[in-house]
C-alpha positions in Angstrom: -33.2 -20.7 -35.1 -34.0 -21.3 -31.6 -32.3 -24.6 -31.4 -29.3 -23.2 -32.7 -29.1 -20.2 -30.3 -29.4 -23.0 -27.5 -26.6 -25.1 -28.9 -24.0 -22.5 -29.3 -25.2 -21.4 -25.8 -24.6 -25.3 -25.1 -20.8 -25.0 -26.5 -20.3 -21.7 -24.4 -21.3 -23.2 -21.3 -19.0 -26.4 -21.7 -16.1 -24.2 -22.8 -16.5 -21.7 -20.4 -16.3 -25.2 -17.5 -13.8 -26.1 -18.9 -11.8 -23.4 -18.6 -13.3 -22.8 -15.6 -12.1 -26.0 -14.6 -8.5 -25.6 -15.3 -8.2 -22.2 -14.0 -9.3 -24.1 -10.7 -6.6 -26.9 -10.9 -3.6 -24.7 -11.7 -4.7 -22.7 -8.5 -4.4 -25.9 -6.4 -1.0 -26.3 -4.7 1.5 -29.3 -6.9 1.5 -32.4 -5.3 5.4 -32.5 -7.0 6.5 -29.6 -4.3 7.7 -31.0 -1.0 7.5 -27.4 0.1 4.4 -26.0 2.1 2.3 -23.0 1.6 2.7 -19.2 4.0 -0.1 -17.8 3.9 1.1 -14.0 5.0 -0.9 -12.3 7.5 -1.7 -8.6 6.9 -0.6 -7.6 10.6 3.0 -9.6 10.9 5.0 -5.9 11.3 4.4 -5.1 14.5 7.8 -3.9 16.5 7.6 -0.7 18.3 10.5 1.4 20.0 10.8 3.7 23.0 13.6 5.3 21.3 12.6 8.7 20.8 15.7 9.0 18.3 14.4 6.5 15.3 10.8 7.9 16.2 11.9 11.1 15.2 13.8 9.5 11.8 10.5 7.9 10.8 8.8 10.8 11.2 10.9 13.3 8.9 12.4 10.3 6.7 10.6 9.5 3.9 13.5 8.2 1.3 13.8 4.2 0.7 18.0 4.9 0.6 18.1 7.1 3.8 15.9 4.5 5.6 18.1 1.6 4.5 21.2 3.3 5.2 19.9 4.0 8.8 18.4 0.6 9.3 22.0 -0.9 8.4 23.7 1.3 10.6 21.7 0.0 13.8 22.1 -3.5 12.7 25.7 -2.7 12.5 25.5 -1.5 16.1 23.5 -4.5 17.3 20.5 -2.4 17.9 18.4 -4.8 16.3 14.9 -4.0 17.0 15.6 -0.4 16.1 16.6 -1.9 12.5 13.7 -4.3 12.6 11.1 -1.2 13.5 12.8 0.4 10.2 13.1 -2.2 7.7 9.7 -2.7 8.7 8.4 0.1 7.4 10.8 -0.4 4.5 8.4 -3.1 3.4 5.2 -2.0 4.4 6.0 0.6 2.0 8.1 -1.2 -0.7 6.1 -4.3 -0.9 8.7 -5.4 -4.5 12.6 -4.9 -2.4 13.7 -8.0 -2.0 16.7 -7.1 -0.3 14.4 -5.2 2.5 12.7 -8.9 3.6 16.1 -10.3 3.5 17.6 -7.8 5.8 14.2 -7.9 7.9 14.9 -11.3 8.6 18.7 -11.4 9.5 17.4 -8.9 11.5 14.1 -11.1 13.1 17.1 -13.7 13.3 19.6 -11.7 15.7 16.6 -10.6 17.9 15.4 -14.3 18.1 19.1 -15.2 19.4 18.7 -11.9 21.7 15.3 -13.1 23.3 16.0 -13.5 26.9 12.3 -15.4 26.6 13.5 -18.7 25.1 9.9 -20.2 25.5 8.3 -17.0 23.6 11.5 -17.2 21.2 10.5 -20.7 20.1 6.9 -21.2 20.6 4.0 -19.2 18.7 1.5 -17.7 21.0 -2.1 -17.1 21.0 -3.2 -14.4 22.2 -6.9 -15.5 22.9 -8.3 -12.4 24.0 -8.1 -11.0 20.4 -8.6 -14.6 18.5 -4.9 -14.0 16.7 -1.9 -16.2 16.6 1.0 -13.6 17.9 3.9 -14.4 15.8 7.3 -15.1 16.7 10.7 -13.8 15.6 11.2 -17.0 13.1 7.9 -17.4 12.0 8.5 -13.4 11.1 11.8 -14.2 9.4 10.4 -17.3 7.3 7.9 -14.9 6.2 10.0 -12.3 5.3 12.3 -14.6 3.3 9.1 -16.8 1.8 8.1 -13.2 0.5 11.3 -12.4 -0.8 11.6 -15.9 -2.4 8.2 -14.6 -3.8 10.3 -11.3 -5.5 13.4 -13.5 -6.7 12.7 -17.1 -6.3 16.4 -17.5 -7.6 18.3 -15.9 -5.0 20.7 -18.3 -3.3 21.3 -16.1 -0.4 17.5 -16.2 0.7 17.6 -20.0 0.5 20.5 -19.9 2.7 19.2 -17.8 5.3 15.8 -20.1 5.5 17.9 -23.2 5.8 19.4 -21.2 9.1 15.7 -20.1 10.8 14.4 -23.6 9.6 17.2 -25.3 11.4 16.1 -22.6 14.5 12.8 -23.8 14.1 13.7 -27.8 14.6 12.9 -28.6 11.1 16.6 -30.1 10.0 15.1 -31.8 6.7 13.6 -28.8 5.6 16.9 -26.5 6.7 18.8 -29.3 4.5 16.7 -28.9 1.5 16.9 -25.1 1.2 20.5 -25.2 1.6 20.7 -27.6 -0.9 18.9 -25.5 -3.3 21.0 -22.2 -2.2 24.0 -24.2 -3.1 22.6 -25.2 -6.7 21.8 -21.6 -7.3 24.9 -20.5 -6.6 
């Protein structure tokens, strides 16, 4: 009886690596994908404004439409970073609305083409006091879109717009590719 308790334990233990072992290779990235890996840092939304005015919205506004609405409206008036500091809080809050990362980074776009700091624009920095890499407004908007791609890996428009902040970034081969897929999902 003994020995069969310890050969069923045996066949447990071999299943149980085995699965073991295939939940482990699924997890590793396809060598197939061409495309590399984001891994998203927790503290990426980070814009802050002077502007009493949208201080005041955030603080009474709690509705996902009514922030939208006034996040468009700023874009719409080329006050970018107040629509950035919104749509921000947009998906802090609504970490599933696609169309909030995609407007984030149109809106991380414009302020990159705004930046009067075309080293900072370009270039990540370190800030080595705190040990943390401070992002920049295209590494922001590849997020954004990489996590919306995350929502709705079909969406065309999303594919576009990373072709556009990859070609920002200097990387023309990977702008090319993500266009090319925009275009076949079109």
């Amino acid at each position: 009886m003994l020995e069969k308790r310890e050969s069923k334990l045996k066949i447990l233990l071999l299943v149980l690596a085995i699965g073991l072992f295939f939940y482990w290779r699924s997890s590793l990235p396809s060598k197939e994908k061409k495309e590399y890996q984001i891994v998203f840092p927790a503290n990426i939304y980070t814009e802050t404004t002077d502007d009493q005015e949208v201080k005041d919205f955030l603080a009474k506004t709690t509705t996902l439409k009514e922030l939208l609405d006034k996040a468009l409206e700023y874009y719409g008036d080329e006050k970018y970073l107040e629509a950035g500091v919104i749509l921000e809080r947009i998906v802090s809050e609504n970490k599933t609305f696609r169309d909030g990362y995609y407007f984030l980074a149109e809106t991380y776009l414009k302020l990159s083409e705004n930046d009067n700091d075309e080293k900072k624009a370009v270039t990540r920095q370190i800030d080595e006091t705190k040990f943390e890499i401070q992002f920049n407004y295209l590494d922001k908007a590849e997020i954004a879109l990489q996590k919306a791609l995350k929502i709705d890996p079909i969406d065309s428009k999303s594919y576009q717009l990373l072709g556009d902040v990859m070609e920002k970034k200097g990387n023309a081969t990977l702008a090319d590719e993500y266009r090319e897929k925009a275009e076949k999902l079109k």
